[in-house]
C-alpha beads as a LAMMPS data file, in Angstrom:
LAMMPS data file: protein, C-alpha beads

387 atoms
386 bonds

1 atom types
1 bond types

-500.0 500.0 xlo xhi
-500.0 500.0 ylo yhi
-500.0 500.0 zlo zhi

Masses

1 110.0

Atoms # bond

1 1 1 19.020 9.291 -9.353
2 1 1 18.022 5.946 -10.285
3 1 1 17.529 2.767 -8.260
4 1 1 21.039 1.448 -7.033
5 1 1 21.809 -2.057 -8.966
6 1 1 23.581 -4.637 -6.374
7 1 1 24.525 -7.809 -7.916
8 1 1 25.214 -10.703 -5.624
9 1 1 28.684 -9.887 -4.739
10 1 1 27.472 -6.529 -3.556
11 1 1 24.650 -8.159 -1.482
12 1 1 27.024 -10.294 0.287
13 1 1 29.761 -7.494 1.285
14 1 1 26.486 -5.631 2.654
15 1 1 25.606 -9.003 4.520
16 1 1 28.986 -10.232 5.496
17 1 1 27.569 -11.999 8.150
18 1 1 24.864 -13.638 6.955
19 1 1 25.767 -15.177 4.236
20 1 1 23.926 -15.085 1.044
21 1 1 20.887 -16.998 0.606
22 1 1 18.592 -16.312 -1.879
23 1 1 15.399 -14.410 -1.116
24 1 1 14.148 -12.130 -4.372
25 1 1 14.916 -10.188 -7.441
26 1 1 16.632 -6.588 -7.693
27 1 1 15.833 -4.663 -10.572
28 1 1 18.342 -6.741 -13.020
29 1 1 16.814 -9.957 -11.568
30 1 1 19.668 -10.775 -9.317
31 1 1 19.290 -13.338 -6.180
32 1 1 19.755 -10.893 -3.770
33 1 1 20.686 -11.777 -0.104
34 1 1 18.612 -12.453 3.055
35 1 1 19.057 -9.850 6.237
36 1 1 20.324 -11.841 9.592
37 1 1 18.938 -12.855 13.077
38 1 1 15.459 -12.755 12.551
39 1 1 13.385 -11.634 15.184
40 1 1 11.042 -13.930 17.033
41 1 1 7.148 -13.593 16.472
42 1 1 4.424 -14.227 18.101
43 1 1 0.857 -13.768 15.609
44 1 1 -2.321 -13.484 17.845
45 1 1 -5.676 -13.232 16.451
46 1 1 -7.418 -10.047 16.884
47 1 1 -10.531 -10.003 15.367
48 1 1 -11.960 -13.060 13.064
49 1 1 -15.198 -13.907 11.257
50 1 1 -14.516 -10.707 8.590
51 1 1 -15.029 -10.979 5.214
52 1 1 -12.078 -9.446 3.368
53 1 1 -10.998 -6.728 5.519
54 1 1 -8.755 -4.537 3.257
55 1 1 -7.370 -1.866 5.758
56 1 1 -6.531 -1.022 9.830
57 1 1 -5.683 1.915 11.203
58 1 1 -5.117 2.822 14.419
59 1 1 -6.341 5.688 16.414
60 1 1 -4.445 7.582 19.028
61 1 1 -6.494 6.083 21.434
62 1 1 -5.634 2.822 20.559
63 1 1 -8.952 1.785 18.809
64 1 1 -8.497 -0.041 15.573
65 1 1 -10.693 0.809 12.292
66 1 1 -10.719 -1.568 10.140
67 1 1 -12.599 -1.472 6.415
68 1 1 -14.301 -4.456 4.720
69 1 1 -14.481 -4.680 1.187
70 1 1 -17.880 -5.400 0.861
71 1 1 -18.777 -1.809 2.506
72 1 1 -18.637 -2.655 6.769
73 1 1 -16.490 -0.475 8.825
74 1 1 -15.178 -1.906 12.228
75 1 1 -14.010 -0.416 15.372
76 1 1 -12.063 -2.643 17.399
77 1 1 -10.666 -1.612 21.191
78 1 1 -10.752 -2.477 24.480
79 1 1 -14.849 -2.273 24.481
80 1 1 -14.672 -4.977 21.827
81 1 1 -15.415 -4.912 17.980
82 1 1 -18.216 -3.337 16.359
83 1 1 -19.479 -2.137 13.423
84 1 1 -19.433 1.810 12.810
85 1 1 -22.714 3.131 11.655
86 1 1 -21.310 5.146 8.401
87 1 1 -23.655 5.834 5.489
88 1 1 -22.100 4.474 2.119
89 1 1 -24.982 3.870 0.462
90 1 1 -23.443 4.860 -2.855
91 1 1 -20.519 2.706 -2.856
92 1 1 -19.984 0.252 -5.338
93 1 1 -18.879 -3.192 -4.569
94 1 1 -17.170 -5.855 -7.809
95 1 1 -14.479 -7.419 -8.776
96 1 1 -11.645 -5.415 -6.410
97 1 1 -13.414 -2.560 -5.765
98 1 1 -15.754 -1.825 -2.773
99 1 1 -14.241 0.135 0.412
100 1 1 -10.730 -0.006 0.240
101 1 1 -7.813 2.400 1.913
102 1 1 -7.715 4.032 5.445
103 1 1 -5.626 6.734 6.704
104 1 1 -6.299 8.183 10.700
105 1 1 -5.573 11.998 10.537
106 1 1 -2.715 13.290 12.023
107 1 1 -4.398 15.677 13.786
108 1 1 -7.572 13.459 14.862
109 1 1 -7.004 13.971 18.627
110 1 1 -8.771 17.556 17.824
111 1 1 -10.529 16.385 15.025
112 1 1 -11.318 13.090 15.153
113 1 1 -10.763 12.820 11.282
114 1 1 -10.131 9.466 8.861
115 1 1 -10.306 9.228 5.390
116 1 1 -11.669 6.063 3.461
117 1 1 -10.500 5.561 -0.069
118 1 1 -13.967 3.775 -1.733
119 1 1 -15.779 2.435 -5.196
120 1 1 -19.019 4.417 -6.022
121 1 1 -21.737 3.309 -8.431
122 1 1 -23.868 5.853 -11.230
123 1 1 -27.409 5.885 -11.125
124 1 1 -27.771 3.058 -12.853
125 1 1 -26.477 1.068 -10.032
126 1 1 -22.728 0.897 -12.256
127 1 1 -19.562 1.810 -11.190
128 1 1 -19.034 5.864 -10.897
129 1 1 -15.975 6.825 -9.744
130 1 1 -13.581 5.459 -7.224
131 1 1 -12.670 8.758 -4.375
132 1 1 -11.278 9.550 -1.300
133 1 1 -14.002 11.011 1.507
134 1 1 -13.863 12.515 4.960
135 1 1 -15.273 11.568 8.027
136 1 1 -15.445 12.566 11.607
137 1 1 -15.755 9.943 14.372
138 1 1 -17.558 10.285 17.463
139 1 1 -16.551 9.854 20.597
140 1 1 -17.603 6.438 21.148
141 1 1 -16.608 5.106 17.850
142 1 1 -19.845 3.976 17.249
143 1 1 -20.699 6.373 14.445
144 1 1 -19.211 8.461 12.193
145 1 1 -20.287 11.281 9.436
146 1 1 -19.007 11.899 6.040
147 1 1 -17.838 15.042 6.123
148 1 1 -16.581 16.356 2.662
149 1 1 -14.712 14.801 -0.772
150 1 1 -10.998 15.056 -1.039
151 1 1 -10.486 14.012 -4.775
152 1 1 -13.249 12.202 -6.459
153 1 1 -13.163 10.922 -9.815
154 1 1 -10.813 7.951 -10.020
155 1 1 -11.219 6.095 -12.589
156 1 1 -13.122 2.884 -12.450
157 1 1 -13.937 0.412 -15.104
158 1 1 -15.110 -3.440 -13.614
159 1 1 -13.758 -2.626 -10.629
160 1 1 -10.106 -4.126 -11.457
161 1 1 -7.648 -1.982 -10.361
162 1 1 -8.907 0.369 -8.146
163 1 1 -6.186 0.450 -5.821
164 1 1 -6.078 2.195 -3.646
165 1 1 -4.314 2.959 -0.396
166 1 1 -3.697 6.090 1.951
167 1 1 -0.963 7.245 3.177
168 1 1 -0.214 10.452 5.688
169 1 1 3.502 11.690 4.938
170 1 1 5.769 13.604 7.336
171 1 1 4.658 17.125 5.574
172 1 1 1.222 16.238 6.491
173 1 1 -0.186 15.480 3.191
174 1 1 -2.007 12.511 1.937
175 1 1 -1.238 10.464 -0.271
176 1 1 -3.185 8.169 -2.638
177 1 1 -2.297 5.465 -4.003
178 1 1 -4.510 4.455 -7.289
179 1 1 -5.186 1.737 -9.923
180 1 1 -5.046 2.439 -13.746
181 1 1 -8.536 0.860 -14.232
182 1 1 -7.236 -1.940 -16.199
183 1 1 -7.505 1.258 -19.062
184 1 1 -4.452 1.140 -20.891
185 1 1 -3.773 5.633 -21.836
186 1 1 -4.626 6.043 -18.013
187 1 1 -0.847 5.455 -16.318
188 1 1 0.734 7.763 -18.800
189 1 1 -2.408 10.475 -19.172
190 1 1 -2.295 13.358 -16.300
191 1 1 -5.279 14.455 -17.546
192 1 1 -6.672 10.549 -15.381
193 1 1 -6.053 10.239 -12.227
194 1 1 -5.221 6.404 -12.415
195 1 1 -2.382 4.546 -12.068
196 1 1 -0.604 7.241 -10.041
197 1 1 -0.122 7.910 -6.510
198 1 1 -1.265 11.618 -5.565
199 1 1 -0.862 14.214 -3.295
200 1 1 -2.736 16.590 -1.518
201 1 1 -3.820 18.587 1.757
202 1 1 -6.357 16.428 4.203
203 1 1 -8.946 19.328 2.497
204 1 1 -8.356 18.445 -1.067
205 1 1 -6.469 21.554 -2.221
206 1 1 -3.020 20.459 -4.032
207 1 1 0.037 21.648 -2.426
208 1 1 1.931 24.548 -4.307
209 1 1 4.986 22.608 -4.688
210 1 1 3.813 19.425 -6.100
211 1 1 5.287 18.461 -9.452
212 1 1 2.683 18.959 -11.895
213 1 1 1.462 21.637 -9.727
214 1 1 1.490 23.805 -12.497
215 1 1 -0.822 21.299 -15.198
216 1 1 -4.535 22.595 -15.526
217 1 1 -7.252 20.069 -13.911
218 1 1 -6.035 16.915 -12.193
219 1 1 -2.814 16.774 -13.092
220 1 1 -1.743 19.508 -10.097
221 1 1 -2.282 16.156 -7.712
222 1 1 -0.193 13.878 -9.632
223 1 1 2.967 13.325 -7.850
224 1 1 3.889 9.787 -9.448
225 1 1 2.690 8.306 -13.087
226 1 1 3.193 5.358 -14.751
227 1 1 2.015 2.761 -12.448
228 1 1 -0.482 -0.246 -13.064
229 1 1 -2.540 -0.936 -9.174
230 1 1 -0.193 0.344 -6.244
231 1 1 -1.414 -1.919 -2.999
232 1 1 0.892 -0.909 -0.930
233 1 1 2.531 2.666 0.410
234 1 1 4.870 3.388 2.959
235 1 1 6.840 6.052 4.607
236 1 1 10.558 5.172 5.852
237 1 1 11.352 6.600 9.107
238 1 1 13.963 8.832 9.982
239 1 1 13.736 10.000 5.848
240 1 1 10.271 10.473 5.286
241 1 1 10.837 9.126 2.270
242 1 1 7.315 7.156 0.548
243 1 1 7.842 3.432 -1.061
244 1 1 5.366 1.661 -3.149
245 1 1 4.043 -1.562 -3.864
246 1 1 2.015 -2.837 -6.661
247 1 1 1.329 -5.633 -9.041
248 1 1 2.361 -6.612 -12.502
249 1 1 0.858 -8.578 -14.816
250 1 1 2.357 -12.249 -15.482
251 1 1 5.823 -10.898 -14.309
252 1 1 7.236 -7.832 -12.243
253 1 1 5.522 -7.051 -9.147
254 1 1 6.981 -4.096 -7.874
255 1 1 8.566 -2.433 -5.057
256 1 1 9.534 1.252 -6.088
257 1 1 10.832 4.528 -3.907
258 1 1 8.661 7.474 -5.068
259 1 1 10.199 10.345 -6.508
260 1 1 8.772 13.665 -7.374
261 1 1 7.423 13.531 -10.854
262 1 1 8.856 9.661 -11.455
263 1 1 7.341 8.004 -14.450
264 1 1 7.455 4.391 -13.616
265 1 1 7.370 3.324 -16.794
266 1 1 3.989 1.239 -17.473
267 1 1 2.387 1.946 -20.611
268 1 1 -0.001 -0.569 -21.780
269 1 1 -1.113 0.491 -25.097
270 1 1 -2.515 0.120 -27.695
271 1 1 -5.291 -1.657 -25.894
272 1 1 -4.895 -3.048 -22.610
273 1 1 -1.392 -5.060 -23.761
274 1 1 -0.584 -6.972 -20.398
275 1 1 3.164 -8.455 -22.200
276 1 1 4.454 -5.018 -21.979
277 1 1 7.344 -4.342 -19.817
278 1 1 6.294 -3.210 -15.958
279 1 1 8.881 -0.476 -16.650
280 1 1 9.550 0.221 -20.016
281 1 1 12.626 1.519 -20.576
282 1 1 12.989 1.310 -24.695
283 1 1 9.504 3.722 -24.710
284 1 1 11.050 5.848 -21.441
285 1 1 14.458 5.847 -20.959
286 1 1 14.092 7.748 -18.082
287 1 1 12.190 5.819 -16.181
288 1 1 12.190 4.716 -12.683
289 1 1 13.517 0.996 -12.169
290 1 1 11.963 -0.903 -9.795
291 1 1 13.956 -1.143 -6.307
292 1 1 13.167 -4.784 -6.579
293 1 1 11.190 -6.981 -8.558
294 1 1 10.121 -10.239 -7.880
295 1 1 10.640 -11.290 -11.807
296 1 1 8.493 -14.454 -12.780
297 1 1 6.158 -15.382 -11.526
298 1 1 4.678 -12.764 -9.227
299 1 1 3.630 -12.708 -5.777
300 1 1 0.861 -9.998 -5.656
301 1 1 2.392 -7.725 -3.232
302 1 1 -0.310 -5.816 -1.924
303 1 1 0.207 -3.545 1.573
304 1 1 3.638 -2.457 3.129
305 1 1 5.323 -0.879 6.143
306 1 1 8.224 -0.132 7.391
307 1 1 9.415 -2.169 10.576
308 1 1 10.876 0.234 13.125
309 1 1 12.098 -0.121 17.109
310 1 1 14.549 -1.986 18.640
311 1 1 12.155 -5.428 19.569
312 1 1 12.513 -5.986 15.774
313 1 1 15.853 -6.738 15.891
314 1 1 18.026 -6.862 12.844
315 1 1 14.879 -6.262 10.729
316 1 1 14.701 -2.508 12.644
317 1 1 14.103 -0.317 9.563
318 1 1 13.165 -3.183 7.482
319 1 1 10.321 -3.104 4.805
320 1 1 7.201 -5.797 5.359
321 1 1 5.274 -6.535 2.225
322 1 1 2.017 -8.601 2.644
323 1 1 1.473 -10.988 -0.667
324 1 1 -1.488 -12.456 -1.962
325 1 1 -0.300 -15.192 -3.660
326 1 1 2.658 -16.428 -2.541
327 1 1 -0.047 -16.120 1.142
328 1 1 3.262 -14.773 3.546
329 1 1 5.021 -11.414 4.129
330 1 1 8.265 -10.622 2.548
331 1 1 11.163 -8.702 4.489
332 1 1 13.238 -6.112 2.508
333 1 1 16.767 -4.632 3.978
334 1 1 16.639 -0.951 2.311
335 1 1 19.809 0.930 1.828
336 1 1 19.409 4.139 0.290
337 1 1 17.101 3.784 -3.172
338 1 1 18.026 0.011 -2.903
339 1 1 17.063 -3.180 -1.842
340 1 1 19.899 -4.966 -0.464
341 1 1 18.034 -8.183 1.227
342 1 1 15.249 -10.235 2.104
343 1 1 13.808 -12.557 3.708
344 1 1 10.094 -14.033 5.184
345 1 1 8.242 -13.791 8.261
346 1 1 8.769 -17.745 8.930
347 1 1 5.402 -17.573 11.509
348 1 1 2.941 -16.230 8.751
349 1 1 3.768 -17.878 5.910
350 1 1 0.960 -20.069 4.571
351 1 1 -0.749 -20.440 7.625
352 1 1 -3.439 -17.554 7.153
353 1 1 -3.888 -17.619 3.496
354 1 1 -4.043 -14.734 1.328
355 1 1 -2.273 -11.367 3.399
356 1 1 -4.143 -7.831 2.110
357 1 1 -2.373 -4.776 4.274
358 1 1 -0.124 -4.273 7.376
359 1 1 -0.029 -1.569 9.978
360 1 1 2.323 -0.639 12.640
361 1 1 0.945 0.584 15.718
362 1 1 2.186 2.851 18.387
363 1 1 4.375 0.397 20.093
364 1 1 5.641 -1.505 17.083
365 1 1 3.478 -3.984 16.754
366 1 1 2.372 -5.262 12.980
367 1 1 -1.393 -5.302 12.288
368 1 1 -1.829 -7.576 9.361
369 1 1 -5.285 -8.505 8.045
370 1 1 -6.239 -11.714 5.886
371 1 1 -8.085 -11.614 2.271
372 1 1 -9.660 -15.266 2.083
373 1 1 -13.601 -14.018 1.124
374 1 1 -14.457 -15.724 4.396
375 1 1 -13.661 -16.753 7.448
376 1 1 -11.080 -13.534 7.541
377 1 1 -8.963 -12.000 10.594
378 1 1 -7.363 -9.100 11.778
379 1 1 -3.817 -10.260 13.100
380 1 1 -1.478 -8.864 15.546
381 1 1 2.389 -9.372 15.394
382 1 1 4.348 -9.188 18.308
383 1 1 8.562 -9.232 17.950
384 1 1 11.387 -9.411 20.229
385 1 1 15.037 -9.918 19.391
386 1 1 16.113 -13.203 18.807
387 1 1 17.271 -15.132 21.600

Bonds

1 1 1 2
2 1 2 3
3 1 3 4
4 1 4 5
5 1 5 6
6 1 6 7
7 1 7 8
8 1 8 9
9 1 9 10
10 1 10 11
11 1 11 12
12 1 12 13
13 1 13 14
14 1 14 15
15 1 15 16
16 1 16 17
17 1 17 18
18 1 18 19
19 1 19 20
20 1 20 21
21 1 21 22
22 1 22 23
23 1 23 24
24 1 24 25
25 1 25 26
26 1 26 27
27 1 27 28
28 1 28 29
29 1 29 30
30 1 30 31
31 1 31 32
32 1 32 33
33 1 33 34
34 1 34 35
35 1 35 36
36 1 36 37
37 1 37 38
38 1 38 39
39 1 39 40
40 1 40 41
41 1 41 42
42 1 42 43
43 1 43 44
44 1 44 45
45 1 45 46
46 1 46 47
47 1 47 48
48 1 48 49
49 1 49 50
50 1 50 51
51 1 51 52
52 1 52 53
53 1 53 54
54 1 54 55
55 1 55 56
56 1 56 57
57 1 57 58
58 1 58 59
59 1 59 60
60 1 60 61
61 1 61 62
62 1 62 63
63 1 63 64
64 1 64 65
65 1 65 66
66 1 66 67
67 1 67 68
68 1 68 69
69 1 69 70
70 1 70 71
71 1 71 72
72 1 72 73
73 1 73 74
74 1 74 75
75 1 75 76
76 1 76 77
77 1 77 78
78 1 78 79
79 1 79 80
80 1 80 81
81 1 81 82
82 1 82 83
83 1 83 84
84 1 84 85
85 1 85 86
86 1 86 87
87 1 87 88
88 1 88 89
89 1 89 90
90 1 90 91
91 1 91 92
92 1 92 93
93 1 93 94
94 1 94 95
95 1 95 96
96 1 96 97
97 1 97 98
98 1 98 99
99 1 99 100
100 1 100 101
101 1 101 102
102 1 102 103
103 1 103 104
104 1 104 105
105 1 105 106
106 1 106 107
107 1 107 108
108 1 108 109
109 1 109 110
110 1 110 111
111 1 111 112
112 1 112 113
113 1 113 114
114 1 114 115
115 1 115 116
116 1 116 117
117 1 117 118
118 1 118 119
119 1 119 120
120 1 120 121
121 1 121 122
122 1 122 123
123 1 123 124
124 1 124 125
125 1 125 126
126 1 126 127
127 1 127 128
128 1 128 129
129 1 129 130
130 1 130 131
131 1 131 132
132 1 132 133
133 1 133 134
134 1 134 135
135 1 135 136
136 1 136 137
137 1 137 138
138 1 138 139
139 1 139 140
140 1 140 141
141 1 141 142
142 1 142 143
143 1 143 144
144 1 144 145
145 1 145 146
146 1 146 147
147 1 147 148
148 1 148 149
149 1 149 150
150 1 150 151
151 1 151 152
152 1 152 153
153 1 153 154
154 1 154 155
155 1 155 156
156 1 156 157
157 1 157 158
158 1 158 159
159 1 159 160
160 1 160 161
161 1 161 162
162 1 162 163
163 1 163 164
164 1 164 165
165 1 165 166
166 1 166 167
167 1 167 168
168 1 168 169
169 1 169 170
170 1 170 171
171 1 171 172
172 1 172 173
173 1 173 174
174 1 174 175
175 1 175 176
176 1 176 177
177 1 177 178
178 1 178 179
179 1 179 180
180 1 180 181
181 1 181 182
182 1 182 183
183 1 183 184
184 1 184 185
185 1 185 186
186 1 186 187
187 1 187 188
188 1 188 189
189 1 189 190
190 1 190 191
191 1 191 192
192 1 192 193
193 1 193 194
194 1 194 195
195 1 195 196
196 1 196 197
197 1 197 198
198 1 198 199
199 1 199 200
200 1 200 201
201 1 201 202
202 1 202 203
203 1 203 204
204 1 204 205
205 1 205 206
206 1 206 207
207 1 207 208
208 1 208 209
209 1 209 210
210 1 210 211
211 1 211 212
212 1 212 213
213 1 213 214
214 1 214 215
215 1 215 216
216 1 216 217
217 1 217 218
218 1 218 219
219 1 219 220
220 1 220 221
221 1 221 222
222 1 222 223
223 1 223 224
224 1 224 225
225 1 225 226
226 1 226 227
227 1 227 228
228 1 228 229
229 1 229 230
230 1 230 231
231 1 231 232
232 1 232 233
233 1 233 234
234 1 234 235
235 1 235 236
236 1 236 237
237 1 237 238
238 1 238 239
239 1 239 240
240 1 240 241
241 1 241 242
242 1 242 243
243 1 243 244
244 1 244 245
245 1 245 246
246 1 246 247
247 1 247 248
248 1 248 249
249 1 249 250
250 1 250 251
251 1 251 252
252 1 252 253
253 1 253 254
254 1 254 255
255 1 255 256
256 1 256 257
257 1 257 258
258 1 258 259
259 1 259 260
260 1 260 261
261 1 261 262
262 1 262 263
263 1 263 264
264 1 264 265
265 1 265 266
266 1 266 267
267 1 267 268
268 1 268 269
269 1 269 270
270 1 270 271
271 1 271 272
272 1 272 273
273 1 273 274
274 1 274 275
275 1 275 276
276 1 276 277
277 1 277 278
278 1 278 279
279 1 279 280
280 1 280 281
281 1 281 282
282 1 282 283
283 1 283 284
284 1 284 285
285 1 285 286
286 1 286 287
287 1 287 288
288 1 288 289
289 1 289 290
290 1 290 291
291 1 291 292
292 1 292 293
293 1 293 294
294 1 294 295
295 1 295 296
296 1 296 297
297 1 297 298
298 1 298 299
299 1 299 300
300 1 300 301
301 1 301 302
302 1 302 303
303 1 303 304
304 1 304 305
305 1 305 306
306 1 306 307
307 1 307 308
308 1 308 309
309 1 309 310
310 1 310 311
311 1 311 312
312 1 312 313
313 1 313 314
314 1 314 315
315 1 315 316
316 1 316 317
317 1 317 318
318 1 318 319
319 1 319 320
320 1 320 321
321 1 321 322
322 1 322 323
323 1 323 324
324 1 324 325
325 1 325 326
326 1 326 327
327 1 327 328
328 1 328 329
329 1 329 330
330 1 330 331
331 1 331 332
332 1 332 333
333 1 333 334
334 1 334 335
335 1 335 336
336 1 336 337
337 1 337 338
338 1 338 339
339 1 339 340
340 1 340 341
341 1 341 342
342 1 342 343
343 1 343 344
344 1 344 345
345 1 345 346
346 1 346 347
347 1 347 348
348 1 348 349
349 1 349 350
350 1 350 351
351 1 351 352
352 1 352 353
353 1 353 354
354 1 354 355
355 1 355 356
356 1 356 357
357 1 357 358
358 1 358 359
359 1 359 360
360 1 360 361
361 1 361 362
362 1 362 363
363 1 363 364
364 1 364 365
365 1 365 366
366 1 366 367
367 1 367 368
368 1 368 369
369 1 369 370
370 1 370 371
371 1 371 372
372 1 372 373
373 1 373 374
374 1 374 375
375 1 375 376
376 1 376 377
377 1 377 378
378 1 378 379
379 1 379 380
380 1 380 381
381 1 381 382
382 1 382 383
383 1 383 384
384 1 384 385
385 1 385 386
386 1 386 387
């Protein structure tokens, strides 16, 4: 099934009583229109004086771990903030690659599992590989130990386009959400593991049932192709279904529901030929369209989650899409495969600079950290219904 079209009649029957202002493209570039009453927000400042945190997640327990590019790993809780002792001496830091995604096992309350999506470097001091490792935490979240690989071999070039974000689903997998490498065969070549998101078991086996389960070699963890650098992944509650986020070159960020086998349609070649279409439907016909896309010029969406409880408001089962560039997060009303609406969280936009991913926590609250290179935060965003 393809992504639903709504032109801007449609958006306003969906939002009779909001009106209709404009707020973003659908996939045929229509205005689309903006969901009502806004909740009220209140942004308090967690943890500052990072330097490009790129991930949070949150532990049962309520501490926060929180990545830095350049290679630190925080906890945060009630004891305070410090660093995790964690032994990456092989990762690789340049140009957007260093220590990237986070995901907290579900099952870390016996385990005390998380995963860390990171850049490693050759010999040679150059970039290896970009992979997906697992650690155990102790008890005092002071230390942790690497405790296996779950997929290794990423590609990595400069370090553009690494991705890469982590992602438990409902059936307990993980998913991984990966850049193409800025190499123009990888998004369309299962035989590379870039520009894809993939899917596995927290012990790096692939799952029977996945869609290329079948292909020799990597291909058996493919579960999406055709993408360029997915930032952001997301699972909707109540469906369990997975949405993406990544960025396009001079035009067509997107914002895509994952499907099963989906080819998304990117397909730079020959070369690295950043004027082709973000989904190219003349070369694939069958290709996934974009839920929404934010047309010209983009916005570099980058993380994403899915609002949920009732202090939210209106925007209960809402999408939240941190940008880079346009330095805000972006609200999207999802109906079905579509995007119906959105909007902007009025109390973060352009007042922290550059937004890089967003968590929700246990009781709804949206953890949002900064990408400046200095002078960085964790964030905290607190909602209740408008008044």
């Amino acid at each position: 099934m393809s992504a639903r079209r709504t032109g801007p009649g449609a958006a306003c029957a969906a939002l009779l009583l909001t009106g209709c202002a404009a707020g973003g493209l659908g996939p045929a570039g229509e205005q689309l229109g903006a969901p009502a009453a806004a909740p009220d927000l209140e942004v308090q400042t967690v943890v500052d004086g990072l330097s490009n945190p790129w991930d949070v997640a949150l532990t049962p327990g309520g501490t926060a771990l929180v990545t830095e590019r350049g290679g630190r790993l925080l906890a945060h809780d009630a004891q305070g903030t410090r660093e995790v002792a964690a032994d990456l001496d092989d990762l690789f830091v340049g140009s957007e690659a260093g220590l990237m995604g986070l995901a907290v096992s579900p099952e870390f309350d016996r385990t005390r599992e998380f995963f860390l999506c990171h850049a490693t470097r050759a010999e040679d001091g150059g970039p290896r590989d970009v992979r997906v490792t697992r650690w155990r935490l102790d008890g005092s979240a002071r230390a942790a130990e690497r405790t296996g690989t779950v997929v290794d071999g990423l590609p990595i070039s400069t370090g553009r386009h690494s991705g890469c974000r982590l992602r438990f689903a409902p059936d307990g997998t993980l998913r991984v959400g990966t850049g193409d490498a800025a190499q123009g065969e990888n998004p369309q070549d299962l035989g590379s593991l870039g520009g894809k998101t993939l899917r596995l078991h927290p012990d790096g086996t692939v799952p029977d049932d996945n869609p290329f389960a079948d292909r020799p070699g990597s291909a058996a963890a493919v579960y999406t192709l055709g993408h360029r650098n997915v930032q952001g992944l997301a699972v909707q509650p109540g469906t369990g279904e997975l949405w993406s986020a990544e960025h396009g070159p001079g035009r067509d960020d997107e914002i895509n529901e994952l499907r099963p086998g989906g080819n998304y349609g990117w397909d730079p070649v020959p070369g690295y030929d950043e004027s082709t279409p973000m989904t190219d439907l003349e070369k694939f016909p069958d290709a996934v369209e974009a839920a929404w896309s934010s047309g010209r010029p983009t916005v570099a969406v980058s993380g994403a989650a899915f609002l949920e409880g009732p202090q939210w408001g209106a925007w209960d089962g809402a999408l939240a899409v941190a940008e880079l560039k346009n330095t805000g997060v972006g609200v999207y009303r999802v109906e079905g495969a579509g995007i119906t609406g959105t909007t902007r969280m009025e109390e973060l936009e352009n007042d922290y600079g550059r937004l890089r991913s967003l968590t929700l926590d246990e009781e709804g609250a949206l953890w949002v950290t900064t990408s400046n290179g200095g002078d960085d935060a964790v964030l905290r965003v607190t909602a209740r219904p408008a008044s």
